[in-house]
TORMI-49448 format. One record per residue: residue in one letter; z, y, x of N, C-alpha, C in turn; residue number from 1. Coordinates in steps of 0.02 Angstrom, whole numbers, plus 50000, padded with zeros to 5 digits. Each point is the difference from the previous one (the first is absolute). Layout:
# TORMI-49448
+---+-------+-------+-------+-------+-------+-------+-------+-------+-------+-----+
| r |  n.zz |  n.yy |  n.xx | ca.zz | ca.yy | ca.xx |  c.zz |  c.yy |  c.xx |   k |
+---+-------+-------+-------+-------+-------+-------+-------+-------+-------+-----+
| A |     Z |     Y |     X |     Z |     Y |     X |     Z |     Y |     X | NUM |
...
+---+-------+-------+-------+-------+-------+-------+-------+-------+-------+-----+
This chain:
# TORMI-49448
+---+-------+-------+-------+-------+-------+-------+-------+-------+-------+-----+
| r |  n.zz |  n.yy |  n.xx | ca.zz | ca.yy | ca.xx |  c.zz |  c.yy |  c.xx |   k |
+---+-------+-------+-------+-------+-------+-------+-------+-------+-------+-----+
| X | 47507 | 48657 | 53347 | 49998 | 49927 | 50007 | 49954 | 49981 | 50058 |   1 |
| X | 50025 | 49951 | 50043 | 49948 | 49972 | 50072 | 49946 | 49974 | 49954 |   2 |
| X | 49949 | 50012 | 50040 | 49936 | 49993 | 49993 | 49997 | 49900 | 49979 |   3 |
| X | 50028 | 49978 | 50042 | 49994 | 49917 | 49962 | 50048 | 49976 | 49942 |   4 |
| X | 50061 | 50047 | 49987 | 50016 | 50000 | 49942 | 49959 | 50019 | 49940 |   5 |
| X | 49988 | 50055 | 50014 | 49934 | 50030 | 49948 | 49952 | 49950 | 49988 |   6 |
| X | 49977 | 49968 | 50053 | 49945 | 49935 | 49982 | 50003 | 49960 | 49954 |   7 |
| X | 50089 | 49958 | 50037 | 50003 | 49934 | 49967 | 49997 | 50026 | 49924 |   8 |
| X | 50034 | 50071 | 49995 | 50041 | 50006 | 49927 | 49935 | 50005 | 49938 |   9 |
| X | 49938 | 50055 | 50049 | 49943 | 49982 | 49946 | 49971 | 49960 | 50003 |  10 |
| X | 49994 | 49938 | 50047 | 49987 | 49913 | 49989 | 50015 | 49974 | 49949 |  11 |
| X | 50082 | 50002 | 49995 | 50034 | 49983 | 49930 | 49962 | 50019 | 49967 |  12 |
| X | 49995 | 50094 | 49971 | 49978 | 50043 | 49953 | 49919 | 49960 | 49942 |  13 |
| X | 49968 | 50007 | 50084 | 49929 | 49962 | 49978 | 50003 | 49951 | 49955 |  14 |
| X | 50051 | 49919 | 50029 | 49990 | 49943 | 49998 | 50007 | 50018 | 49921 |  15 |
| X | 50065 | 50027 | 49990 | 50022 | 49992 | 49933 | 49948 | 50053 | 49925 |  16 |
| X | 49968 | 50037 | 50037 | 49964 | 50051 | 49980 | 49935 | 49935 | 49973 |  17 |
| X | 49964 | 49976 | 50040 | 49943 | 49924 | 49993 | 50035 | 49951 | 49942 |  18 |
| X | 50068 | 49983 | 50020 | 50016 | 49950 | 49969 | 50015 | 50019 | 49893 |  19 |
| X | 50033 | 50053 | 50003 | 50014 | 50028 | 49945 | 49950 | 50010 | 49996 |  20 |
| X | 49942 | 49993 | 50006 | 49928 | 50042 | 49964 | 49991 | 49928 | 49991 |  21 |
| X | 49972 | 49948 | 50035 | 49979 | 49943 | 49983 | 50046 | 49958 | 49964 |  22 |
| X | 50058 | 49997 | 50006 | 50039 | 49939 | 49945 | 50047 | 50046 | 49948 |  23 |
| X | 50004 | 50081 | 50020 | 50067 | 50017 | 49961 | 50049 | 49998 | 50010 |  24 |
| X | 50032 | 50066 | 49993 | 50086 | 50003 | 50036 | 50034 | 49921 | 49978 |  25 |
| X | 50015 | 50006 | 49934 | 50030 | 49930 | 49995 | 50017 | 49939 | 50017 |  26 |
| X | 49904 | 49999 | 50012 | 49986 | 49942 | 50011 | 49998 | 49980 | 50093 |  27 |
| X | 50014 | 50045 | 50043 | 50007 | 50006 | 50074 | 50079 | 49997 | 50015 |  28 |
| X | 49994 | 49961 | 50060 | 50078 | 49988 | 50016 | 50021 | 50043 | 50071 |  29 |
| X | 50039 | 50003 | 50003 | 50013 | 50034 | 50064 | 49982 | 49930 | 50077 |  30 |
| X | 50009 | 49947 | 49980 | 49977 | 49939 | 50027 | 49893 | 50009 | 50017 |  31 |
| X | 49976 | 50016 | 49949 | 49926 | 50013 | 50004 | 49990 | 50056 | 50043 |  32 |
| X | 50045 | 50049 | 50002 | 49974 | 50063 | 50040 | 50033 | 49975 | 50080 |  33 |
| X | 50051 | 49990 | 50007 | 50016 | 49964 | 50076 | 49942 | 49963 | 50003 |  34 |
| X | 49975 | 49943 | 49985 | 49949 | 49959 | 50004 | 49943 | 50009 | 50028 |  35 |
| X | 49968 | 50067 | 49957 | 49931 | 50030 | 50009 | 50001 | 50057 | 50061 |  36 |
| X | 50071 | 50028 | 50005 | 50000 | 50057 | 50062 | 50028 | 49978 | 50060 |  37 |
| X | 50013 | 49914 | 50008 | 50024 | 49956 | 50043 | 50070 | 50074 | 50038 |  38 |
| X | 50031 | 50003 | 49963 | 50070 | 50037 | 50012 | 50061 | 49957 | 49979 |  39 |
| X | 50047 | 50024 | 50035 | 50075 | 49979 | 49974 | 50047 | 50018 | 49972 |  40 |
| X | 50017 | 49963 | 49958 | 50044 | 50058 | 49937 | 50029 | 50032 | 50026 |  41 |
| X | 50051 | 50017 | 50060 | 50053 | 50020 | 50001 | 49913 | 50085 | 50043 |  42 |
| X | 49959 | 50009 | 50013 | 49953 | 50044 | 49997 | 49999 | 50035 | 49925 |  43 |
| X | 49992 | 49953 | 49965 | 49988 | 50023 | 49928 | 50040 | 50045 | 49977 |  44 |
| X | 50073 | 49953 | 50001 | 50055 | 50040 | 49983 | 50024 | 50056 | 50008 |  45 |
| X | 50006 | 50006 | 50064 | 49978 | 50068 | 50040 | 49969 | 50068 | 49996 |  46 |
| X | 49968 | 49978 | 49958 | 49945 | 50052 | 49943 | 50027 | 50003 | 49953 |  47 |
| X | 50005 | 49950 | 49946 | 49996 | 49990 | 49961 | 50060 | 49961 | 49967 |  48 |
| X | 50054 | 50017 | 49973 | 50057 | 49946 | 50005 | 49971 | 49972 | 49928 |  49 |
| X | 49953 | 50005 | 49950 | 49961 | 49949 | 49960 | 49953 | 50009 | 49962 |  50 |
| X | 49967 | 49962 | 49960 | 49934 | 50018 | 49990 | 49984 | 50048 | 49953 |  51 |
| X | 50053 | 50036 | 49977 | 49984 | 50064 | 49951 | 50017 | 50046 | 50044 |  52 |
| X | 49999 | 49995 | 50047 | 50016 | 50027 | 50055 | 49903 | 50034 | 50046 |  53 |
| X | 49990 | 49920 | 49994 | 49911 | 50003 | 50012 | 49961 | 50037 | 49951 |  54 |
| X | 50021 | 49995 | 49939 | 49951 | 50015 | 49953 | 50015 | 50064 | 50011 |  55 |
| X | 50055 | 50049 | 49988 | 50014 | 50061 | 50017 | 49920 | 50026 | 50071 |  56 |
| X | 50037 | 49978 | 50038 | 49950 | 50022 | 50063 | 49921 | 49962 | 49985 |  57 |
| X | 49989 | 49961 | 49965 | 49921 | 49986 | 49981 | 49991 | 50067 | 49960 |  58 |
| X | 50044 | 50034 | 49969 | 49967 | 50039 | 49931 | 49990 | 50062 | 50040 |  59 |
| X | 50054 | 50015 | 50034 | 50007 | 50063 | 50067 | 49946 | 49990 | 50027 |  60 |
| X | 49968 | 49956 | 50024 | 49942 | 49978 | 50046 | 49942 | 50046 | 49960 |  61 |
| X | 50007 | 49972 | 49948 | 49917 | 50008 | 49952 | 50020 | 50092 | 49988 |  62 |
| X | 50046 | 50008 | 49977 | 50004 | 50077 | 49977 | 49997 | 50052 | 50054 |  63 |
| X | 50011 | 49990 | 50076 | 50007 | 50041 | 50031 | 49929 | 49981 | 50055 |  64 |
| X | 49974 | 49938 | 49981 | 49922 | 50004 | 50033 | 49935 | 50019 | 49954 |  65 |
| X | 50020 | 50016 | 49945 | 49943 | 49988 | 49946 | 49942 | 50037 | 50040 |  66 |
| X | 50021 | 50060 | 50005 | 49922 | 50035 | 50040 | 49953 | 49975 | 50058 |  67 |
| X | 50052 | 49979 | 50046 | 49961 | 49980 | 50064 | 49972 | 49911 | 49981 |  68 |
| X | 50046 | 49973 | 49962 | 49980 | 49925 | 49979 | 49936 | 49988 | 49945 |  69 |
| X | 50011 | 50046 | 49942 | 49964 | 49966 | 49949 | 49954 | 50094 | 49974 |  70 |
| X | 50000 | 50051 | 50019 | 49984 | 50031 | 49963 | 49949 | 50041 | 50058 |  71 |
| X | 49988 | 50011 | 50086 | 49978 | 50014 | 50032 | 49928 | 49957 | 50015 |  72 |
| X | 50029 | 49946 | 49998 | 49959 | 49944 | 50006 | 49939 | 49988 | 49936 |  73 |
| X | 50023 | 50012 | 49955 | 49944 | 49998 | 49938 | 49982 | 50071 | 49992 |  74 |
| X | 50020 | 50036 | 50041 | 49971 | 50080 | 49973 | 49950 | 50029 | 50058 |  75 |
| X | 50004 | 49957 | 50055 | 49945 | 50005 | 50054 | 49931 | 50018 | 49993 |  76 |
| X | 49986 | 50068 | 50027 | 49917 | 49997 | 49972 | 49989 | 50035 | 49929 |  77 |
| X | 50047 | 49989 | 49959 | 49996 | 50023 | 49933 | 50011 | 50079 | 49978 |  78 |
| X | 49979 | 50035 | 49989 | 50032 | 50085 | 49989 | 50010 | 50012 | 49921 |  79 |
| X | 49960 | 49952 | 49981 | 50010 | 50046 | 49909 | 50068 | 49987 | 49969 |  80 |
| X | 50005 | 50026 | 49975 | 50083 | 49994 | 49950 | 50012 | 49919 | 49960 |  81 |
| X | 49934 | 50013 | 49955 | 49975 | 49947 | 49947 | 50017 | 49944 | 50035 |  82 |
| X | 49917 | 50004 | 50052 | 49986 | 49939 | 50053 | 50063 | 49964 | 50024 |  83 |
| X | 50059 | 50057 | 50010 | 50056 | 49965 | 50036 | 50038 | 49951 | 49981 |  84 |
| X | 50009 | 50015 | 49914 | 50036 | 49959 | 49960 | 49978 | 49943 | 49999 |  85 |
| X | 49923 | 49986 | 49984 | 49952 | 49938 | 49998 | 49999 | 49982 | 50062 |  86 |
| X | 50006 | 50002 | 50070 | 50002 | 49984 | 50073 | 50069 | 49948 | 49996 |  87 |
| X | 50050 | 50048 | 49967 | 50065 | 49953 | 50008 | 50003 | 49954 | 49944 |  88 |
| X | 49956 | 50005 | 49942 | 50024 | 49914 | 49982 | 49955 | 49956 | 50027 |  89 |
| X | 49919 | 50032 | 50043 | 49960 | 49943 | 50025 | 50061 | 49968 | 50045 |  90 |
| X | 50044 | 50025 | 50043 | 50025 | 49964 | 50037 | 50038 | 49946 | 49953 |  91 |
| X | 50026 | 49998 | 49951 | 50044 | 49930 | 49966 | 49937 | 49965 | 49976 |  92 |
| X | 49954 | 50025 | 49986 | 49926 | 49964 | 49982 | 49977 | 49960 | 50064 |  93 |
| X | 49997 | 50022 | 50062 | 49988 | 49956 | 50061 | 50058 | 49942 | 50000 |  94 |
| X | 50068 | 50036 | 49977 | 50043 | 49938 | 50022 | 49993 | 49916 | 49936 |  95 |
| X | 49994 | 50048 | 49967 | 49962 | 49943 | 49934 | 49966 | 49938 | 50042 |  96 |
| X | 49921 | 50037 | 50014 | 49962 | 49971 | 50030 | 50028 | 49933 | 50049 |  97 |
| X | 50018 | 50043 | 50032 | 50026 | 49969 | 50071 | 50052 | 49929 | 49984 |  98 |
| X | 50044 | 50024 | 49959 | 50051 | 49932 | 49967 | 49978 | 49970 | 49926 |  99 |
| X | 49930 | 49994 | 49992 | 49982 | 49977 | 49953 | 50040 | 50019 | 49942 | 100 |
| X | 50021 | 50049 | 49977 | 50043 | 50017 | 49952 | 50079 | 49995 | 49995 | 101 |
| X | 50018 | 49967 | 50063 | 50062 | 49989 | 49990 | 50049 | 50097 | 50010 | 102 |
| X | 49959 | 50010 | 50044 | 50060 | 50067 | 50010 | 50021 | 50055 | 49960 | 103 |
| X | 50069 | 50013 | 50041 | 50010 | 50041 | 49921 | 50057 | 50066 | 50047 | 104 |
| X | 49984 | 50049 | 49960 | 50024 | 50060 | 50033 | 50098 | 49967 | 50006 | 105 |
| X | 50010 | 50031 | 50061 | 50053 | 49966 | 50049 | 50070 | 50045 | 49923 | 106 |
| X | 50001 | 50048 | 50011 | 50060 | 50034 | 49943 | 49991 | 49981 | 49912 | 107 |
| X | 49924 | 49992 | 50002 | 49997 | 49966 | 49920 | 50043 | 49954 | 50003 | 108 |
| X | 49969 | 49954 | 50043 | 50052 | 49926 | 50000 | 50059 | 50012 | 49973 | 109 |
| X | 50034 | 50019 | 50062 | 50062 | 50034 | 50020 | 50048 | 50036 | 49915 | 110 |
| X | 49968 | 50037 | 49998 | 50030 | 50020 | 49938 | 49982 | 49967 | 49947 | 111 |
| X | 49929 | 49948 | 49963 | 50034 | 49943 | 49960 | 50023 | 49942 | 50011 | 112 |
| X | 50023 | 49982 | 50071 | 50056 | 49937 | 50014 | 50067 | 50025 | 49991 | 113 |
| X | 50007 | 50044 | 50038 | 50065 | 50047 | 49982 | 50030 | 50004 | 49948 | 114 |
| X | 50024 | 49973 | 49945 | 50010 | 50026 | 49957 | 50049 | 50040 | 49974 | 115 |
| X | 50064 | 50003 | 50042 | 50063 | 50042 | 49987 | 50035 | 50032 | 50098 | 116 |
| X | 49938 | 50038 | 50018 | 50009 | 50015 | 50054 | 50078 | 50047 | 50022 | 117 |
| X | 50008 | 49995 | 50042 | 50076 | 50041 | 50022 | 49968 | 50075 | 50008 | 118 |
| X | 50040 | 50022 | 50000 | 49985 | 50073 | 50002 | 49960 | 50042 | 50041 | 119 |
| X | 50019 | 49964 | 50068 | 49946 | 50033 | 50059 | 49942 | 49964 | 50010 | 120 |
| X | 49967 | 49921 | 49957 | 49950 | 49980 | 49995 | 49977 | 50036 | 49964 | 121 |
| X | 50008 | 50017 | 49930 | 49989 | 50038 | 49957 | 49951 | 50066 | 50024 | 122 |
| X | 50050 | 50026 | 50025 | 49998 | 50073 | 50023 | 49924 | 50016 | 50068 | 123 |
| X | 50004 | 49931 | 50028 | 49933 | 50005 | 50054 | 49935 | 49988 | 49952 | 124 |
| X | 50021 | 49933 | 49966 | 49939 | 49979 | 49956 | 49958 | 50055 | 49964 | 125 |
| X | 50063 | 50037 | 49978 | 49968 | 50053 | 49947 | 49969 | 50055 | 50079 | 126 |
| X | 50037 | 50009 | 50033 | 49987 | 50076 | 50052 | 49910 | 49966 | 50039 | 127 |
| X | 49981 | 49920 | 50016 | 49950 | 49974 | 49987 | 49935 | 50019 | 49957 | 128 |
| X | 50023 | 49998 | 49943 | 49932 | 50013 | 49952 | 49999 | 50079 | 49977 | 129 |
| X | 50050 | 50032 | 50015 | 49987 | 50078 | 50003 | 49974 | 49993 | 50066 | 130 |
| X | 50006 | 50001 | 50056 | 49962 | 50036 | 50045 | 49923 | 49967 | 50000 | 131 |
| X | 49983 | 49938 | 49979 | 49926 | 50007 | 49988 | 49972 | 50015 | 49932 | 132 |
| X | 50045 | 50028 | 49944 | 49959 | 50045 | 49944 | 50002 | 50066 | 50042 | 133 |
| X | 50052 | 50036 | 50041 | 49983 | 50058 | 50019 | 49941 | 50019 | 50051 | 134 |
| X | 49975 | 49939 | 50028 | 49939 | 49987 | 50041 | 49954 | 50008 | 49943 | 135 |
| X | 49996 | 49980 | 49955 | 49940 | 50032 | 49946 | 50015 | 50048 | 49963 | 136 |
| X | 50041 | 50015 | 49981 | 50014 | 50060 | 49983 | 49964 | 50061 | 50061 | 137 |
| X | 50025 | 49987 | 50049 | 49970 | 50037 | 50066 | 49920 | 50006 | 49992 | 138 |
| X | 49975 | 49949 | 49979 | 49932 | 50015 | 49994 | 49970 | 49995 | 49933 | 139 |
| X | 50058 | 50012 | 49968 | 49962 | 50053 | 49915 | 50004 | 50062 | 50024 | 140 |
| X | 50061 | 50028 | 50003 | 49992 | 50083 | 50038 | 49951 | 50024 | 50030 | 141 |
| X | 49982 | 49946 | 50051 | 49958 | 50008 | 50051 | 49929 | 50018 | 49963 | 142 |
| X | 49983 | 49963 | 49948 | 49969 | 49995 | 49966 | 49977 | 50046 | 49958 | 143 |
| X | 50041 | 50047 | 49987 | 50008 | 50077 | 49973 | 49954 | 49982 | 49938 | 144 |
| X | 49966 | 50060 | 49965 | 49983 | 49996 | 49932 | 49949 | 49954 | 49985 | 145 |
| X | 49995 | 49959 | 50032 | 49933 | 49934 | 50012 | 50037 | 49973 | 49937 | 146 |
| X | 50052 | 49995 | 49992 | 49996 | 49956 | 49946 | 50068 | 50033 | 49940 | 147 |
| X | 49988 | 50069 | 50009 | 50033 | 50025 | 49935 | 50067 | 50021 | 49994 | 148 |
| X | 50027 | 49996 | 49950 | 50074 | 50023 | 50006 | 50062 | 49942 | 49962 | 149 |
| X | 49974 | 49941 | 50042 | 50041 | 49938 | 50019 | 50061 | 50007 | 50024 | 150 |
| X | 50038 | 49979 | 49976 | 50072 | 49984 | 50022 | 49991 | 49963 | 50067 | 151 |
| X | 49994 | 50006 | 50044 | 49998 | 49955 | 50066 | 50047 | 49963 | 50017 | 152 |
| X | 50074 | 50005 | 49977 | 50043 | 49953 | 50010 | 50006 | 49955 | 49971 | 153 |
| X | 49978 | 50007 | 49923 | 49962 | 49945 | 49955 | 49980 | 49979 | 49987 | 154 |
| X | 49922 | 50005 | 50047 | 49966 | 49983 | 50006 | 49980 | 49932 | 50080 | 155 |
| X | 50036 | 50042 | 50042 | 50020 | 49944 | 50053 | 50042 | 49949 | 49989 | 156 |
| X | 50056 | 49988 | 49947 | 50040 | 49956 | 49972 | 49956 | 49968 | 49948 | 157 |
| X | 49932 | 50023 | 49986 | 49950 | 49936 | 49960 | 49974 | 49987 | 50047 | 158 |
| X | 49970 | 50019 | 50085 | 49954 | 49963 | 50019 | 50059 | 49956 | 50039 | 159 |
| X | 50065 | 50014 | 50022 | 50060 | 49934 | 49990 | 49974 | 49937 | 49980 | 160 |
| X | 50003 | 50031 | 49922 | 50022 | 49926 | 49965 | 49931 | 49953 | 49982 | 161 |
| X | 49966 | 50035 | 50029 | 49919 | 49980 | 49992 | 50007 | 49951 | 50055 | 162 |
| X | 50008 | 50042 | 50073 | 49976 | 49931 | 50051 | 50058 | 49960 | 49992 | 163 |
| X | 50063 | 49996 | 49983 | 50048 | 49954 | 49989 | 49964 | 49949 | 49955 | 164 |
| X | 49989 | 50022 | 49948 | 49967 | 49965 | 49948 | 49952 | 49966 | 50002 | 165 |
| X | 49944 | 50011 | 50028 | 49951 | 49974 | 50038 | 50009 | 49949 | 50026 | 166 |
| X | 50042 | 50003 | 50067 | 50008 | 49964 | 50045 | 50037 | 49946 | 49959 | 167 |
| X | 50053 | 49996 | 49984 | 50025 | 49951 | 49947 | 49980 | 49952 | 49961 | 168 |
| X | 49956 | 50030 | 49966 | 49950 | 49971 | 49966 | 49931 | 49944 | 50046 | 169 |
| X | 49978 | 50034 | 50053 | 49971 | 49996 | 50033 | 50005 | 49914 | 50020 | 170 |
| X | 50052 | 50008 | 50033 | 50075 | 49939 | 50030 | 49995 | 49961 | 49941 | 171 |
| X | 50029 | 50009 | 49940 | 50007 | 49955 | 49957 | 49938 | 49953 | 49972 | 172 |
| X | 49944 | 50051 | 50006 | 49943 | 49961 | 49959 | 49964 | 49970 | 50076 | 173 |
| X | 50017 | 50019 | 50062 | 49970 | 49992 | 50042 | 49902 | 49992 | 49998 | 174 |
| X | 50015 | 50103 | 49973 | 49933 | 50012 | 49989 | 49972 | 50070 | 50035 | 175 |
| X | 49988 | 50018 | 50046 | 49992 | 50070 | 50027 | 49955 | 50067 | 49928 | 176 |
| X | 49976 | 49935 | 49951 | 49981 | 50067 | 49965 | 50030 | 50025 | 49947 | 177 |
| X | 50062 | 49973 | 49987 | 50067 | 50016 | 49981 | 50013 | 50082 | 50026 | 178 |
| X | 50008 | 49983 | 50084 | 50015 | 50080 | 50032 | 49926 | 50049 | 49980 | 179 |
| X | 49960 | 49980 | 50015 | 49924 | 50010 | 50012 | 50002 | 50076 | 49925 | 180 |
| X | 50007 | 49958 | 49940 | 50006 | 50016 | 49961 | 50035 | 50057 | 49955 | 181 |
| X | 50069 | 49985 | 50029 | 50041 | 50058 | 49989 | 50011 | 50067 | 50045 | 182 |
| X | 49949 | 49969 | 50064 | 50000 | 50073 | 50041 | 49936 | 50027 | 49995 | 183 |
| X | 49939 | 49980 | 49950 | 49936 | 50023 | 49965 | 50028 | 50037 | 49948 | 184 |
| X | 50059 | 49971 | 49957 | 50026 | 50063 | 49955 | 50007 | 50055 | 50013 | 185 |
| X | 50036 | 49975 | 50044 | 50051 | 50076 | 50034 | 49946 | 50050 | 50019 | 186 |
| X | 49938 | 49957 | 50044 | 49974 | 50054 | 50029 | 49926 | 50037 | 49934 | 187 |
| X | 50003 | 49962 | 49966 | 49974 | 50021 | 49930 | 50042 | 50071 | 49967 | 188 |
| X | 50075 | 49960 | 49996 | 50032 | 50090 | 49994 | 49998 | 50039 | 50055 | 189 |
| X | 49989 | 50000 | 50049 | 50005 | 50067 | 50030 | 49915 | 50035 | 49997 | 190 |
| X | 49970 | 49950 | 49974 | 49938 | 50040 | 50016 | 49973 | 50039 | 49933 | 191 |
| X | 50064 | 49983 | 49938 | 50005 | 50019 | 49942 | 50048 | 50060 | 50020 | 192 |
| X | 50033 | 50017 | 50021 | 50047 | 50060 | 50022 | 49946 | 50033 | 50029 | 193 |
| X | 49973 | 49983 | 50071 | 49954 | 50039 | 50028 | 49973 | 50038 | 49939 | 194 |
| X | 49942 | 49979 | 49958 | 49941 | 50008 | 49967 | 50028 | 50067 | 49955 | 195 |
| X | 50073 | 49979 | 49974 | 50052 | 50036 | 49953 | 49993 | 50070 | 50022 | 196 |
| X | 50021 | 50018 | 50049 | 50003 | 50050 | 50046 | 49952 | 50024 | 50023 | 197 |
| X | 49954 | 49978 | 49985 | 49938 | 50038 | 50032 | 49982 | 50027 | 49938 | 198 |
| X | 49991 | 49961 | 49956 | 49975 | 50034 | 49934 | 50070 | 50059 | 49985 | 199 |
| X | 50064 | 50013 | 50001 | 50050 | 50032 | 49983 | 49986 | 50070 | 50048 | 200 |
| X | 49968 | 49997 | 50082 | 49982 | 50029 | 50045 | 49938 | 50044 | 49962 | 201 |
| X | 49949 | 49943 | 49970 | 49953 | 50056 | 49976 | 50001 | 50042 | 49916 | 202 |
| X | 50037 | 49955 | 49981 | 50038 | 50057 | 49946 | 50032 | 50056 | 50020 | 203 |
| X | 50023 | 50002 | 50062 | 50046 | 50082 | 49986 | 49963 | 50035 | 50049 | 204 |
| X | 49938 | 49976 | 50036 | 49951 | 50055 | 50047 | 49971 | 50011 | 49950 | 205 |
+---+-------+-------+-------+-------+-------+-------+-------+-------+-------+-----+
C-alpha cells in the first residue's frame, strides 16, 4: 500500500479507535468519524465499505500492537516478573487519574456493548484478552517457583478479571479506590503465594 494510503487509512483507524473508546461503537456514526478526521467518505469507504468494517480493524489494531502500544511502555525499566504485572495495571490506574474516572479499558467496553457480536468480532475480542492474559501468564513463568505450583493460566485469567473489574467499578462509583482496592487484594495474594512457597521451599530442604 503507498505510503499516503497507509496514512489516510490509519487516520480513519485512529479517529474511530478515540471515538469508540469515548462514546462507543453504537453510539459513533460514521458521520462523527468523517467529522473528527476532516476526511471524505468516499476515503472512508475505500477502507472500509462500513463500520463493522472499522471495528474489525480497531480490534486488529489493538491485538496486533498490544506489545509495542500498551505492554512495552508500562514494562520500561521494570525487570521483575511480579513487578511487571503491577506496572501494567499502574498504567489503567494513571489513565483513571488522568480522566477523572471516566476511562475504561478500550475491549472491556467493546465486549460489554457488544452484545451478540458476529463471528469475526467475536473471534478478535476474545484473541484480545488472550494475548494480554498470556502477557501475564509470561510473567508467572517468568516468575518460576516464587510463587509455587499455580496454575498460571488461571491465574492470569484472575488478574483479567480483576483489572476489568476494577476499572468498572472504578468508572461507575467514580472512585479510584474502587481500583486502588482490588489491586491491594490481588497484590495481598501474591504475597500470600510468595510466603506459601517459601515456607513449602523450607519444608523439603
Amino acid at each position: 500500500m503507498p505510503p499516503a494510503n497507509q496514512a489516510t487509512r490509519q487516520r480513519i483507524l485512529m479517529t474511530a479507535m478515540e471515538l469508540f473508546w469515548e462514546k462507543g461503537f453504537n453510539s459513533t456514526s460514521i458521520s462523527d468519524i468523517l467529522s473528527r478526521s476532516q476526511l471524505h467518505s468516499g476515503s472512508l469507504y475505500h477502507f472500509f465499505p462500513g463500520k463493522q468494517d472499522l471495528l474489525v480493524g480497531v480490534l486488529e489494531f489493538y491485538r496486533d500492537g498490544i506489545r509495542e502500544n500498551l505492554l512495552d511502555p508500562a514494562w520500561k525499566g521494570v525487570d521483575d516478573p511480579i513487578e511487571r504485572i503491577f506496572a501494567l495495571l499502574n498504567g489503567y490506574r494513571i489513565q483513571l487519574v488522568l480522566t477523572d474516572c471516566t476511562y475504561g479499558c478500550p475491549i472491556g467496553n467493546l465486549a460489554l456493548e457488544i452484545h451478540e457480536p458476529d463471528p469475526k468480532v467475536r473471534e478478535l475480542l476474545a484473541a484480545n484478552f488472550t494475548n494480554w492474559s498470556r502477557a501475564i501468564e509470561e510473567c508467572l513463568q517468568n516468575a518460576g517457583p516464587r510463587i509455587g505450583a499455580v496454575d498460571p493460566r488461571a491465574l492470569s485469567e484472575f488478574v483479567l478479571t480483576v483489572m476489568e473489574g476494577a476499572i468498572m467499578q472504578a468508572r461507575t462509583y467514580r472512585d479510584l479506590g474502587c481500583f486502588d482496592r482490588n489491586v491491594s487484594m490481588l497484590r495481598n495474594y501474591f504475597a500470600l503465594l510468595e510466603d506459601q512457597a517459601r515456607q513449602n521451599e523450607g519444608k523439603v530442604s
